[in-house]
C-alpha positions in Angstrom: -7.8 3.9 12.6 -4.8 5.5 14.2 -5.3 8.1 17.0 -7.0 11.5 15.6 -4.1 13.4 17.0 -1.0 13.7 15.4 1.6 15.3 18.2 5.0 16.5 16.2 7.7 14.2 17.9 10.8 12.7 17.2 8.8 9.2 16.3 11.0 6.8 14.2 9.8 3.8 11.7 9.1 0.9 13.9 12.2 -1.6 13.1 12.0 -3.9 9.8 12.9 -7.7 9.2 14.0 -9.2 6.6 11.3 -11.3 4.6 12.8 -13.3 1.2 15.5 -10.4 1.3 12.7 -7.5 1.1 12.6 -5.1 4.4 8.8 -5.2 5.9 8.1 -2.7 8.3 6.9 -4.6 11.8 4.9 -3.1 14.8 1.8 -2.1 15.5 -0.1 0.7 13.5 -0.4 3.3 15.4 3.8 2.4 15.3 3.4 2.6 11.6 1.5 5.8 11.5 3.8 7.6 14.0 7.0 6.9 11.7 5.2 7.4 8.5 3.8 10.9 9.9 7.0 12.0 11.2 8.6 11.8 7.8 6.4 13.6 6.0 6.9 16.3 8.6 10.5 16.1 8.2 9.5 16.5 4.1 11.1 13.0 3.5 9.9 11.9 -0.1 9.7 7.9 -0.1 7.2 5.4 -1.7 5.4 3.9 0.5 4.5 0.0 -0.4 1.6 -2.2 0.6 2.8 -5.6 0.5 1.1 -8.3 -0.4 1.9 -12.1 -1.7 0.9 -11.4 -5.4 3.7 -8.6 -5.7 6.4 -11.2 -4.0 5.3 -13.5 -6.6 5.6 -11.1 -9.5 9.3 -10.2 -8.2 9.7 -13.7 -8.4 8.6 -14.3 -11.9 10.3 -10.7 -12.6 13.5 -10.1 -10.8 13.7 -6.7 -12.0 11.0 -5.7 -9.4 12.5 -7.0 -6.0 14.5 -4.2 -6.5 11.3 -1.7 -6.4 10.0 -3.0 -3.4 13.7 -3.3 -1.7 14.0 0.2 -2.4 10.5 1.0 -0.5 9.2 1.2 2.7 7.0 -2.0 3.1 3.8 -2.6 5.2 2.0 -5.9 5.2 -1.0 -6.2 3.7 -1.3 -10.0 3.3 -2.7 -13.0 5.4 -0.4 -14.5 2.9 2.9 -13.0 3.9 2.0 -13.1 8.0 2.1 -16.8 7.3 5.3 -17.4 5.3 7.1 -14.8 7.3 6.1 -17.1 10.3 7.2 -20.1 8.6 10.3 -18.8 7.3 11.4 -16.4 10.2 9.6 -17.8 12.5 7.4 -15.2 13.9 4.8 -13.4 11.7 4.3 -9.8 10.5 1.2 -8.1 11.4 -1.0 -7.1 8.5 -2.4 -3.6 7.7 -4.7 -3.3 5.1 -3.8 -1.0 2.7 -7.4 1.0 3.1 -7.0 1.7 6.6 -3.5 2.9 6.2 -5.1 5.6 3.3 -7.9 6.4 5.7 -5.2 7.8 8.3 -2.9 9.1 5.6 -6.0 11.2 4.7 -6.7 12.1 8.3 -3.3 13.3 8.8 -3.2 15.1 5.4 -5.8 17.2 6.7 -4.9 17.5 9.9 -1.7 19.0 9.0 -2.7 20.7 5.5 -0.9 18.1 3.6 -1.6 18.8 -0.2 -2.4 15.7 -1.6 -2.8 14.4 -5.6 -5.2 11.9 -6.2 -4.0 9.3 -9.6 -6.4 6.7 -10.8 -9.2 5.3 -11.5 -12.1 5.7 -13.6 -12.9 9.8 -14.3 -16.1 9.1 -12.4 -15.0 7.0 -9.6 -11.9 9.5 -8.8 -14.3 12.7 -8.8 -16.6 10.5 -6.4 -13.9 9.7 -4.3 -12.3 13.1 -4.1 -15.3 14.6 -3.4 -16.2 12.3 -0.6 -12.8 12.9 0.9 -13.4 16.4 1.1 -16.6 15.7 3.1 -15.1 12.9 5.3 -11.8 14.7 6.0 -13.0 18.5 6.7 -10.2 20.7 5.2 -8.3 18.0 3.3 -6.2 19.7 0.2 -6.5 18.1 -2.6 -4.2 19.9 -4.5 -5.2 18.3 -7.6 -6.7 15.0 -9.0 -6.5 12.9 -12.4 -8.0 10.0 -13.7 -5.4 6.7 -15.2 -6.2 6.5 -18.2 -4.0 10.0 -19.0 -0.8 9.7 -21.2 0.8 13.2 -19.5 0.1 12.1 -15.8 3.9 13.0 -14.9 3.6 16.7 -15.7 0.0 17.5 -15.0 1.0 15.8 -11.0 4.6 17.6 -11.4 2.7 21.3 -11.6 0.4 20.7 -8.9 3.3 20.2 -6.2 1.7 17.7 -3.9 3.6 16.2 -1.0 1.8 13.2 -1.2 0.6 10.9 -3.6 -1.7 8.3 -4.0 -1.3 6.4 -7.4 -4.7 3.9 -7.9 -3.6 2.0 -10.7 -2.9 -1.8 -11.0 -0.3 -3.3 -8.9 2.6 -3.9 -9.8 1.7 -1.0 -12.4 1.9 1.8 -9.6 4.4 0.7 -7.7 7.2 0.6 -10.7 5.5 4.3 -11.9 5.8 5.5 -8.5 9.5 4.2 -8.1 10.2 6.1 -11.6 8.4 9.0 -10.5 8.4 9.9 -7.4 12.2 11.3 -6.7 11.4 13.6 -9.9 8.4 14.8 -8.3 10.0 14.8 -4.8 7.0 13.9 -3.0 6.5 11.0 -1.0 3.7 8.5 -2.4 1.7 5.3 -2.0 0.0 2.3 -4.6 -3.4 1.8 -3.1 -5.1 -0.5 -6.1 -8.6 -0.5 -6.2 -9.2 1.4 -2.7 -11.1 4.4 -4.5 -13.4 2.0 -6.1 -14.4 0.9 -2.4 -14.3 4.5 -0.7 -16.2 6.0 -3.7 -19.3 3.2 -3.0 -19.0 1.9 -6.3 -18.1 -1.4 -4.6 -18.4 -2.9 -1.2 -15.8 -3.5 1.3 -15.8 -7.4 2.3 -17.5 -8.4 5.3 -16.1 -7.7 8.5 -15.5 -11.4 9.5 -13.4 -11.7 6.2 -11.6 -8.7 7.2 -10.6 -9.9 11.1 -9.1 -13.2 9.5 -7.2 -11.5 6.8 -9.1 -12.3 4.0 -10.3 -9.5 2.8 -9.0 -11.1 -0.7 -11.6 -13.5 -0.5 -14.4 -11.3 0.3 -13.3 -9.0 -2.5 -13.0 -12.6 -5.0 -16.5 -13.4 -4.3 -17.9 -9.9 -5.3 -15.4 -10.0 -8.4 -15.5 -13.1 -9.5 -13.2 -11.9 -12.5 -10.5 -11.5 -10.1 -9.4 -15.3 -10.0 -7.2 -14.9 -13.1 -4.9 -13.0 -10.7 -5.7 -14.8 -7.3 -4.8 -18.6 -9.4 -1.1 -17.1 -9.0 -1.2 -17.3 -4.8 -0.9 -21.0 -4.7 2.8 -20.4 -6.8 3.7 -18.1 -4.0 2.6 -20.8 -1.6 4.7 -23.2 -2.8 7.8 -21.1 -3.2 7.5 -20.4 0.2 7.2 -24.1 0.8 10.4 -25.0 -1.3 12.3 -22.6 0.5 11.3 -23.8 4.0 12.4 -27.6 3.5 15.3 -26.1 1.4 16.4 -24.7 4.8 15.3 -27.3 7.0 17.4 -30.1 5.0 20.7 -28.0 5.2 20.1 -27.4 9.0 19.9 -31.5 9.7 
């Protein structure tokens, strides 16, 4: 996790590069946190993206959404993308899962009386996990909550006022509501998938060895074995990366 203190500065984004034409945030994360913080202090409203291969594939397959995630501000969260974006740029992109990245988004919430909303999930596993926020984060306000399976989400979020939101729906599900959404609610926001069914206990976060490779996908596979009729698409985005590479190689001999 980032540092537990949050000093108001001047801190800026750490810079981005340019990975298939989609701006990725690069640094380290206490970098990350520092910019992301400072933003919200300056009561910027942005959407906040946690990249990963299968969304880069999706744009592919859906061109339409390249423009969601140009119009974020993108993290890596993939083993998958620190290796193309070495291939192709040649230097990688540091990865930062997505569930450490809520843990100090909560920790800075509360440190700073951030109201929060919480979107997603099963009724049971987002009263689980809001409650165990409350315990984990002393003072975090939680301004309101909803499960996502309501068809009025917009106003019921739009009344609470939060000034941040996390959306736990399917990806790329949140992160086109989110790019809909968010400038209406003028609040700043962030997909984070099935993270509340991990922080709730309902399931387990893969091993710690899967998690210091990167594969935290895999770990999560093996537990969810119903999960390969999304993970089958990765070896597409392997091979578009591939393409690409001796595309570029050929016109530069």
């Amino acid at each position: 996790m980032c540092p537990n203190s949050f000093p108001s500065n001047t801190a800026k984004l750490p810079k981005k590069t340019k990975f298939l034409d989609i701006p990725v945030v690069t640094g380290d994360r206490e970098g990350i946190c520092d910019g992301i913080f400072e933003k919200l202090r300056r009561g910027e409203n942005f959407h906040l993206i946690t990249l990963n291969a299968l969304m880069v594939e999706h744009a592919f397959e859906n061109p339409d959404f390249f423009k969601v995630l140009k119009a974020g501000i993108c993290v890596n969260d993939s083993i998958g993308i620190r290796f193309a974006a070495f291939l192709l740029n040649g230097r990688g992109i540091l990865n930062f899962p997505g569930i450490e990245l809520f843990y100090n988004l909560c920790a800075f919430a509360a440190a700073e009386g951030f109201p929060i909303f919480v979107y997603g999930a099963k009724e049971d596993v987002n009263a689980a996990s809001c409650e165990k926020l409350k315990r984990r984060f002393p003072g975090i306000n939680i301004c309101g909550r909803l499960n996502g399976y309501e068809d009025n989400a917009y106003e019921i979020i739009k009344k609470s006022r939060p000034k941040f939101l996390f959306a736990a729906l399917d990806s790329p599900r949140q992160e086109v509501w989110l790019d809909e959404n968010l400038p209406k609610l003028k609040c700043a926001g962030m997909g984070i998938g099935g993270t509340l069914d991990v922080f709730s206990g309902r399931l387990k976060r893969a091993n710690p060895v899967f998690r210091a490779a990167g594969l935290e996908w895999l770990g999560r596979l093996l537990r969810e074995p119903w999960r390969a009729g999304r993970i089958r698409r990765l070896p597409f985005f392997l091979v578009r990366v591939l393409k690409i590479y001796f595309s570029r190689t050929a016109k530069n001999q």
